[in-house]
Every structure is written in C-alpha cells, then in structure tokens.
Steps between C-alpha positions, in 0.01 A plus 500: 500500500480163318343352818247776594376477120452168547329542828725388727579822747847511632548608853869542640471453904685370817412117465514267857687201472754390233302516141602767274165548312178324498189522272172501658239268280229647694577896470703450180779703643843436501725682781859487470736562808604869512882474631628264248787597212372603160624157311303281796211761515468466074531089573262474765271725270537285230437153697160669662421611150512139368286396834219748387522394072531148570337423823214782575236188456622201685423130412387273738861290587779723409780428687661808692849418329415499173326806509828634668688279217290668241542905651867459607591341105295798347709732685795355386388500147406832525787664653780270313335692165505799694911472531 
C-alpha cells in the first residue's frame, strides 16, 4: 500500500534469471519474485521500494553499485527498525 500510494505498482511474478526484484524506471513498476519466503519477499520489497523513492529519475553517471549500495543499506535500515 505505501508503494502503490506513492505510485510505484507492485507486481509479484516468476522472474528469469537470479534477481529477486527489480524496479522498472520506465513503467514505474516494481515486480518482486513470487516464490520467495515472507522475510526475503518483505526485503526485496523494501530494496525495490528504495530503487523507486530514491532513483525513479536517474542522473547522468550514477554508478550501478552505489545505487545498489544506496537500496540494499535502506533495506537494512528499514528492516533492522522493523525487528
């Protein structure tokens, strides 16, 4: 609910390959793999989530791991508070 209010649609689906989640920049939609355990499907939520608040509007030269840097620490943050 927090990301669909935000506009960020969540899909749950079958992904190919080994990611977990992705956000689209293009569609604004972030799709989370639909066989994973609650605690990794709430993480992988969470690290999308940050994609799509901090990173909907690329800069020119951001660096692929510090965006990762940047989504995977949120996630931490986020679910250390959570307990």
């Amino acid at each position: 609910a927090f990301a669909v209010a935000r506009g960020f649609p969540v899909v749950y689906r079958e992904l190919r390959g080994t990611a977990l989640g992705s956000f689209s920049v293009t569609k604004r939609v972030i799709r989370v793999k639909d066989d994973l355990p609650p605690l990794q499907t709430l993480k992988t939520l969470v690290h999308e989530l940050a994609h799509a608040l901090m990173h909907a509007d690329p800069k020119v030269g951001e660096k692929r791991h510090l965006i990762e840097l940047e989504a995977e620490s949120c996630a931490f943050l986020v679910l250390h508070e959570l307990g």
